[in-house]
C-alpha positions as CSV (number, residue, x, y, z in Angstrom):
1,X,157.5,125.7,70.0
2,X,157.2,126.1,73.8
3,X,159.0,125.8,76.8
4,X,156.7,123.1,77.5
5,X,157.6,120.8,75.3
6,X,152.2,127.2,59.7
7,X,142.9,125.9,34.9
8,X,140.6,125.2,32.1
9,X,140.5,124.8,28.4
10,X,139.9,127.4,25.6
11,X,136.8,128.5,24.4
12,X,135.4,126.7,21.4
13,X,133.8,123.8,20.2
14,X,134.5,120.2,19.7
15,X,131.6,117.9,19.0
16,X,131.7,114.4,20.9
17,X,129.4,111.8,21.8
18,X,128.0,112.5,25.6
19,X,126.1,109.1,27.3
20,X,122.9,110.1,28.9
21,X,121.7,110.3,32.3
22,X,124.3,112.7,32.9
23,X,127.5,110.2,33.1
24,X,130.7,111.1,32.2
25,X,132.2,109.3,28.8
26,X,134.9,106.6,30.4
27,X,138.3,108.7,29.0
28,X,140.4,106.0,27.0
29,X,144.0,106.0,25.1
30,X,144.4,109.8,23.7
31,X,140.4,110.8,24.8
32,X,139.7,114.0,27.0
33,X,139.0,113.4,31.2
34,X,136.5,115.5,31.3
35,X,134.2,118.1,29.6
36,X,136.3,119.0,26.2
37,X,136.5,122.5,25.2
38,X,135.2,124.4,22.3
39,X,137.9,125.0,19.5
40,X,139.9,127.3,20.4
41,X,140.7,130.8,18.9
42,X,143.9,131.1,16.8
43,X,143.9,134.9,17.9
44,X,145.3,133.5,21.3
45,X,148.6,133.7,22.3
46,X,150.3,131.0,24.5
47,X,149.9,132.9,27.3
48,X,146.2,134.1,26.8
49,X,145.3,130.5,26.0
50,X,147.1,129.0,29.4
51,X,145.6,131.7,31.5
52,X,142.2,130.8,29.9
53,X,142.8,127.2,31.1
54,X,144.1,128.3,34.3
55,X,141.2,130.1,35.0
56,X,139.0,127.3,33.9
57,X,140.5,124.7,36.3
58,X,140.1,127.2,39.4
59,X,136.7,128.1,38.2
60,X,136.0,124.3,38.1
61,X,137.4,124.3,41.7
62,X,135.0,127.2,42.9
63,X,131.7,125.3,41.5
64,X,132.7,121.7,42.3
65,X,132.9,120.8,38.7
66,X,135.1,117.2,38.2
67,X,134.6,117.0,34.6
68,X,135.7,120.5,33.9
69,X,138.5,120.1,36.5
70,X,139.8,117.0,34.6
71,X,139.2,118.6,31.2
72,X,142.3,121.0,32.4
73,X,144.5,117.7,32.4
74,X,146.3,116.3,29.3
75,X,144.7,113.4,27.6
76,X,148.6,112.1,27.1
77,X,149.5,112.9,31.0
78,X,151.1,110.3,33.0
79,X,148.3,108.3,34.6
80,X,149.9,108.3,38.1
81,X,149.4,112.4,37.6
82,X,145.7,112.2,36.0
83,X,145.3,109.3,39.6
84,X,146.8,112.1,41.7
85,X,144.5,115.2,40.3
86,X,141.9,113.3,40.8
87,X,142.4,112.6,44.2
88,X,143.2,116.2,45.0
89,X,139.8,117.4,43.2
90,X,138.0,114.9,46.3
91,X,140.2,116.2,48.6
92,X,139.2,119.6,48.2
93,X,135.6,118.9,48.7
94,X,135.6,120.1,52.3
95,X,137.3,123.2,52.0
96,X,135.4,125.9,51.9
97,X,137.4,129.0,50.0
98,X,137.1,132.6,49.9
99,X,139.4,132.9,46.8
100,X,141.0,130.2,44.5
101,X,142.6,131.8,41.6
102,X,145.9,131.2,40.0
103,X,148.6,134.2,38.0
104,X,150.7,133.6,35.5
105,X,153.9,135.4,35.3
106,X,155.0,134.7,31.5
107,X,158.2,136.3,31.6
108,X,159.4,133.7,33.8
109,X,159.6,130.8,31.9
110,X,162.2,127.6,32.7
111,X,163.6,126.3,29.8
112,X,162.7,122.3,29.4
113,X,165.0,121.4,26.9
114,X,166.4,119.1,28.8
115,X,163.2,117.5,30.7
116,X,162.9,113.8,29.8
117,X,161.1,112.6,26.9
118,X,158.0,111.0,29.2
119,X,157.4,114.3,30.2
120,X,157.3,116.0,26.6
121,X,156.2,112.6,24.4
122,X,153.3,113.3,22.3
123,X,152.7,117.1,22.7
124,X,153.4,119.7,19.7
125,X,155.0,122.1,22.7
126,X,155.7,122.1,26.3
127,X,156.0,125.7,28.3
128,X,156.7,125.8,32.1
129,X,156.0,129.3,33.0
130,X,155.9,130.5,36.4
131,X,152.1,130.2,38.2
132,X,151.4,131.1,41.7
133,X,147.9,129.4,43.5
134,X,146.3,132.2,45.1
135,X,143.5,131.2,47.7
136,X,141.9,132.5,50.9
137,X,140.5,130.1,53.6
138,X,137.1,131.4,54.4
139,X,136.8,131.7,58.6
140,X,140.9,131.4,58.3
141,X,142.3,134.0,56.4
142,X,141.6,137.7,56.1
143,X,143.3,138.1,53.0
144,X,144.6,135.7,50.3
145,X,147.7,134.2,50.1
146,X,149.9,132.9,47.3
147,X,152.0,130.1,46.7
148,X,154.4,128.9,44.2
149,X,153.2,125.6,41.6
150,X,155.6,123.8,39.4
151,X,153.2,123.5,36.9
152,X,154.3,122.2,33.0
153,X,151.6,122.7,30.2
154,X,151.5,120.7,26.7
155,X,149.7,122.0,23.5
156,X,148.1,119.4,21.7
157,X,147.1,121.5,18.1
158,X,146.0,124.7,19.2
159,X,144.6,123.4,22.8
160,X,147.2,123.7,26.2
161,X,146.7,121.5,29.2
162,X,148.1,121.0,32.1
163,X,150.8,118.4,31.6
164,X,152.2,117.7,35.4
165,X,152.6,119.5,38.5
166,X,156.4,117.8,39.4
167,X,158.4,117.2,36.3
168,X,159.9,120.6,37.3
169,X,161.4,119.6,40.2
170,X,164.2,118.6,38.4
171,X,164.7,121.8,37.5
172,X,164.2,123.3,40.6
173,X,160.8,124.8,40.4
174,X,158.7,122.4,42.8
175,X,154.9,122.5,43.2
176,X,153.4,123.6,46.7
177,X,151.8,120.8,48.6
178,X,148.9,121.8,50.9
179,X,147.0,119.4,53.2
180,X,144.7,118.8,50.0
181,X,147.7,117.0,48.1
182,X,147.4,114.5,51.1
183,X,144.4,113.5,52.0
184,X,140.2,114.7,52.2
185,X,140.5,117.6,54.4
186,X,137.5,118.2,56.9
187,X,137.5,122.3,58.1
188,X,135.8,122.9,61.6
189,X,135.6,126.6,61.9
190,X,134.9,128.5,65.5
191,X,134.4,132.0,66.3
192,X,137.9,133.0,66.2
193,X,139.6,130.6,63.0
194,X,139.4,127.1,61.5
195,X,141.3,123.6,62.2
196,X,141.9,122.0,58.9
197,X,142.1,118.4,59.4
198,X,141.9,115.0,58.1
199,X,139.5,112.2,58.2
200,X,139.7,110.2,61.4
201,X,141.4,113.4,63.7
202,X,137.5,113.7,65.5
203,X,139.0,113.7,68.8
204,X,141.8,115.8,68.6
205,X,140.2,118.7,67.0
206,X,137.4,118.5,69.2
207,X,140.4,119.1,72.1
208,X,141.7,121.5,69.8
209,X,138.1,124.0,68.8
210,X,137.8,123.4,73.2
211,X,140.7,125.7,73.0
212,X,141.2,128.0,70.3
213,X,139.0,130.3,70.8
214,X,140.0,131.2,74.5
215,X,143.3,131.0,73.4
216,X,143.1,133.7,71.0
217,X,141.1,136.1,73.7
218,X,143.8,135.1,76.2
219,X,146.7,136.6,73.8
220,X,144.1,140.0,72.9
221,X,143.9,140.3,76.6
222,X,147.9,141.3,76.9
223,X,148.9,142.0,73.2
224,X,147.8,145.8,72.7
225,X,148.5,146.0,68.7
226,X,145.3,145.1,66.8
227,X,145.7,142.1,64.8
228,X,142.4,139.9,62.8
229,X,142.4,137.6,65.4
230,X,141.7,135.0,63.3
231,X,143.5,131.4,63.2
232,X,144.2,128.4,61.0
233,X,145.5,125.3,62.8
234,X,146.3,122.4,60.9
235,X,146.3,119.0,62.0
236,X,149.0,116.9,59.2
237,X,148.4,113.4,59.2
238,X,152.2,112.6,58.8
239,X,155.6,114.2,59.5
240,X,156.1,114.8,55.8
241,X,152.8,116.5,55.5
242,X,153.9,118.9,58.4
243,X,157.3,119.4,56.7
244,X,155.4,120.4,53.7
245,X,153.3,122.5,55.4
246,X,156.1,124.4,57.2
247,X,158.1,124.7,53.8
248,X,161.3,123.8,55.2
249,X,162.9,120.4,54.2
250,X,165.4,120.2,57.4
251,X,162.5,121.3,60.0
252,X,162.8,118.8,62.9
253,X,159.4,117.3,62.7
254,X,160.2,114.6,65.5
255,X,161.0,117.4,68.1
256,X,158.5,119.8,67.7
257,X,154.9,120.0,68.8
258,X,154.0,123.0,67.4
259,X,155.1,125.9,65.1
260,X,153.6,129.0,63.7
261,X,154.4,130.1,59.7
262,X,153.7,132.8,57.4
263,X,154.1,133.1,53.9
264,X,155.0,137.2,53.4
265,X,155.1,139.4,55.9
266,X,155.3,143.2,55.5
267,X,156.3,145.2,58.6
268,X,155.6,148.4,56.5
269,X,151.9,147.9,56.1
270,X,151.1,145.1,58.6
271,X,150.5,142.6,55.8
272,X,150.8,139.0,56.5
273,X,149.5,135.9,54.3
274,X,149.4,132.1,55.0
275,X,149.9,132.5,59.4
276,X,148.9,129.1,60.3
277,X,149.6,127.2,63.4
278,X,151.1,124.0,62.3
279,X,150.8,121.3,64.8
280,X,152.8,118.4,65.3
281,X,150.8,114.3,64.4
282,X,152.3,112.7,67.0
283,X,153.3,115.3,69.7
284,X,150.5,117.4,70.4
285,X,148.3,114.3,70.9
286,X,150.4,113.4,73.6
287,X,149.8,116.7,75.4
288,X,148.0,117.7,78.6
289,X,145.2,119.6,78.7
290,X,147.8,122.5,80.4
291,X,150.5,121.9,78.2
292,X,148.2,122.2,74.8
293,X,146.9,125.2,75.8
294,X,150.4,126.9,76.7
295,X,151.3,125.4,73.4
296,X,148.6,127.0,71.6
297,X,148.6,130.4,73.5
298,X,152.7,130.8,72.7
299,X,152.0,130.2,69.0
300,X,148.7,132.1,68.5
301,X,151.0,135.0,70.3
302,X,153.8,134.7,67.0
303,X,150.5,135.0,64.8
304,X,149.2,138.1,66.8
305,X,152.5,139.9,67.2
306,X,154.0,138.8,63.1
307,X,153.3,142.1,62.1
308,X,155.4,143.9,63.9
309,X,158.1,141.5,64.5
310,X,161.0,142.5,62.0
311,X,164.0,139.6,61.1
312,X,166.8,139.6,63.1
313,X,165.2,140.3,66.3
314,X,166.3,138.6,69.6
315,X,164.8,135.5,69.3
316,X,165.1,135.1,73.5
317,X,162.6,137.8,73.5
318,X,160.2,136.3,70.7
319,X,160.3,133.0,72.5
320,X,160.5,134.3,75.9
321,X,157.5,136.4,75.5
322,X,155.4,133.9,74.0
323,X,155.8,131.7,76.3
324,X,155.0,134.0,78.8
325,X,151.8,134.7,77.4
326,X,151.5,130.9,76.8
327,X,152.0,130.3,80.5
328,X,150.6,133.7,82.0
329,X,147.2,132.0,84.5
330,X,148.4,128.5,84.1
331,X,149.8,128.2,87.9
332,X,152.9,126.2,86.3
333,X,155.5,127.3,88.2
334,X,159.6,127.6,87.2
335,X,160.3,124.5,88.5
336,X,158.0,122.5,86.8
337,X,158.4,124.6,83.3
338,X,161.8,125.4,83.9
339,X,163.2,121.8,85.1
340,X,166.7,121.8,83.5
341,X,167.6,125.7,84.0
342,X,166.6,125.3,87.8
343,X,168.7,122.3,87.5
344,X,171.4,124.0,86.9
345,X,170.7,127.1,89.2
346,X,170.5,124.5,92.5
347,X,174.1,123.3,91.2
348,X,175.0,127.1,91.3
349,X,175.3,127.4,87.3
350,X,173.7,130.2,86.5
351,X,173.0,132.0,83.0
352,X,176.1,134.5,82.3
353,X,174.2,136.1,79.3
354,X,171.2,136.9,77.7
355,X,170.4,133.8,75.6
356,X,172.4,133.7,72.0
357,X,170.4,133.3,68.7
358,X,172.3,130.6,67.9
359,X,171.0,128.3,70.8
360,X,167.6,128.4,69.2
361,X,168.8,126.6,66.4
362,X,170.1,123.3,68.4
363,X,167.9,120.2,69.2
364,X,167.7,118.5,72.1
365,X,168.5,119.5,76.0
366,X,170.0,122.5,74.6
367,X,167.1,124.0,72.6
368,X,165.0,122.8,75.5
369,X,167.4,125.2,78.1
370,X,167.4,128.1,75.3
371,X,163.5,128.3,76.0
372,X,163.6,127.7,79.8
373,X,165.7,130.4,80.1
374,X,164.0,133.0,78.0
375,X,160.7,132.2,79.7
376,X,162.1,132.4,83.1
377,X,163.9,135.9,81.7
378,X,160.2,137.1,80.1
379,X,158.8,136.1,83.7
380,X,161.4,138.1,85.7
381,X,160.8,141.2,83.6
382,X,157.2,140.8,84.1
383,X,157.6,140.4,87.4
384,X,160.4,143.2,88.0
385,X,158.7,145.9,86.0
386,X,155.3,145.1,85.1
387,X,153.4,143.3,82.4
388,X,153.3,146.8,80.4
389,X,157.2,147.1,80.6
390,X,157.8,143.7,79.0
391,X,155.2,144.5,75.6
392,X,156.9,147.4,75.5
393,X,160.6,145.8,75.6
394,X,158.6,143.4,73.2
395,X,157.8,145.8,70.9
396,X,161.0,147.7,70.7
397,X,163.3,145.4,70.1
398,X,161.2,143.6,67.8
399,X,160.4,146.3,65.7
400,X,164.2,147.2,65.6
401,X,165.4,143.8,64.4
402,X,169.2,143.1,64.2
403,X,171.0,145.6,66.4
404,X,174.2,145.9,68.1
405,X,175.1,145.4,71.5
406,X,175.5,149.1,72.0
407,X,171.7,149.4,70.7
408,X,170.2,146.9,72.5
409,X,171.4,148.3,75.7
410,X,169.9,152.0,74.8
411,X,166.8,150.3,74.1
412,X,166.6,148.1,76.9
413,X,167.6,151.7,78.9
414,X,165.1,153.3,77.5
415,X,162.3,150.5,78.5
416,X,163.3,149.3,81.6
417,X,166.2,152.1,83.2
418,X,169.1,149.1,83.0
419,X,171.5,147.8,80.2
420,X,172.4,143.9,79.5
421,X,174.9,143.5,82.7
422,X,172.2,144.7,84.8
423,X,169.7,142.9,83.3
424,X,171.0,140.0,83.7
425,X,172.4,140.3,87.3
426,X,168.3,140.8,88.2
427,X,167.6,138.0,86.2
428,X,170.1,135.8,88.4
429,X,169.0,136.7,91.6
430,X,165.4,136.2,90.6
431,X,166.3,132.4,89.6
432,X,168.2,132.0,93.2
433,X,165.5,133.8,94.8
434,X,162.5,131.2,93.4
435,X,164.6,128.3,94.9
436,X,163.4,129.2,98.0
């Protein structure tokens, strides 16, 4: 956000009938989707035996091989789940993948006791362990990233499929949905990341590869802390798919353009998976050429500085200094990026304090004066003591996370020579002094 406004079956055999020509047998009642698998080993445990099919389907992913994707699926699944895999096997066809693996974790096993009897009917035993998708997005991501699926498998004899992908969520275990689960995806890579798409979004990722690259060079150009420099922006379709996508069910979808995630972050070994630049469906087509590349530049600078950003640091200073960066060469002055604080400073209402945490975590005219005032605050430090002085304040605080009042003023002493009172006295006169 900106002031301007992230399995297969077991080996063995089992002789069937196969039509010629190459064409796949038409599954009916009780009859395998795919390729069946040999008969399996009774030397197999459960979990040997499900991480043979898991490995299956995501080999099946790897080659583009339907029938040994939908062999994975239980012949006795519901048919709305057997429609949906289906689905998501085309959808994947444009993705191109580094990795695509998926780990079991045995030991962590819900117990489905109580699951319905349409989502056991018909199979010798259910199991719902835990299984994590593990994938990489080739021109995207550096290193893999993992995220959770709600997956339940069913043993028919001595064969386990996979059973369904949401009968879990009643138990609180709910499958990850990517931009795969809703819709074909098309991937347009640059030199510095990817857009992953859908169908039909020509236009707008044209506007948005026009700016990525030069976006990312424009956030190296001040951020001094190596980073990949590479970027995943996806375009959802749908304000559900962008929920999804950010992994938060109350995200405000409706009033934000923009918003950069990361599944694990690790401040210890500058480890971060799954940074991508989520965009808005609706609002970020509506932007100007000037305002979509501030937005841009002020989220590819949360992807660029997420290493070394710890939780609990000011978030006036995270959102101040990317918009700085997001603004920094854009000629946009306060008064036309800053409209409601300068508002306020010509009716002689000035900021008091450095802006709270808690203001970032409104909606509306508030949230949109939380960010007008840490920009205009990231632009007077700049201003005041240099460029160098406010990466350095950046990188202080940020690295110290949740301090006290007492140690945020000895760091802000120790960068800039003043505490929070004097800080923010500059800061005021700066804001009467640009009305003039």
């Amino acid at each position: 956000m900106g002031a301007a406004v992230a399995a297969v079956l077991l080996l063995g055999i089992t002789i069937v009938s196969l039509p010629s020509a190459g064409q796949a047998p038409a599954p009916g009642p009780g009859q395998p989707l795919g390729v069946v698998s040999p008969q399996p080993r009774a030397d197999l445990t459960r979990a040997d035996a499900v991480t043979a099919l898991l490995d299956r389907r995501a080999q099946a992913v790897r080659d583009r091989d339907e029938r040994a994707f939908l062999a994975t699926i239980d012949p006795e699944a519901d048919d709305a789940f057997v429609a949906t895999q289906r689905r998501l096997y085309d959808n994947l066809a444009g993705v191109p993948f580094d990795e695509w693996t998926y780990q079991l974790s045995p030991d962590d096993t819900l117990d489905v006791a109580d699951l319905p009897e349409e989502d056991t009917d018909g199979a010798d035993e259910v199991w719902a362990p835990a299984v994590d998708l593990r994938y990489a997005l080739r021109g995207g991501d550096v290193v893999p990233t993992s995220r959770a699926m709600g997956y339940l498998f069913a043993r028919h004899g001595a064969t386990w499929y996979l059973r369904s992908d949401s009968a879990l969520d009643r138990l609180g275990r709910r499958s990850w949905r990517g931009p795969w689960d809703y819709g074909p995806c098309v991937v347009t890579p640059t030199e510095h990341g990817i857009v992953v798409s859908h169908p039909g979004d020509g236009p707008m990722v044209k506007r948005l590869t026009g700016e990525l690259d030069d976006s990312v060079r424009a956030v190296s150009a001040l951020w001094p802390t190596s980073w990949p420099e590479r970027v995943v922006l996806m375009l959802p379709d749908s304000p559900s798919e962008m929920r999804a996508l950010v992994g938060a069910k109350d995200f405000p979808v409706d009033a934000v353009v923009a918003v950069a995630v990361a599944d694990r972050v690790d401040n210890a070994t500058r480890e971060v998976t799954g940074q991508r630049v989520v965009l808005s469906p609706t609002g970020v087509r509506a932007l100007s050429a000037t305002s979509l590349r501030v937005v841009l530049r002020h989220e590819i600078t949360h992807v660029a500085a997420r290493a070394d950003t710890v939780d609990g640091s000011p978030t006036w200073l995270l959102e101040g200094f990317a918009d700085y960066v997001g603004y920094r060469d854009s000629g946009v002055t306060l008064a036309e990026g800053a409209p409601d604080l300068m508002g306020e400073v010509r009716s002689e209402r000035l900021p008091e304090s450095l802006p709270e945490d808690r203001a970032f975590r409104m909606s509306g005219p508030d949230l949109d004066q939380a960010y007008q005032e840490s920009w205009s605050l990231a632009k007077y430090i700049a201003g005041e003591y240099g460029e160098q002085r406010l990466v350095s304040l950046y990188r202080e605080l940020a690295a110290a996370g949740a301090v006290s009042a007492r140690e945020t003023d000895g760091l802000l002493r120790g960068v800039l020579g003043v505490d929070r009172a004097a800080l923010v006295q500059g800061w005021r006169a700066y804001l009467l002094a640009a009305l003039e």
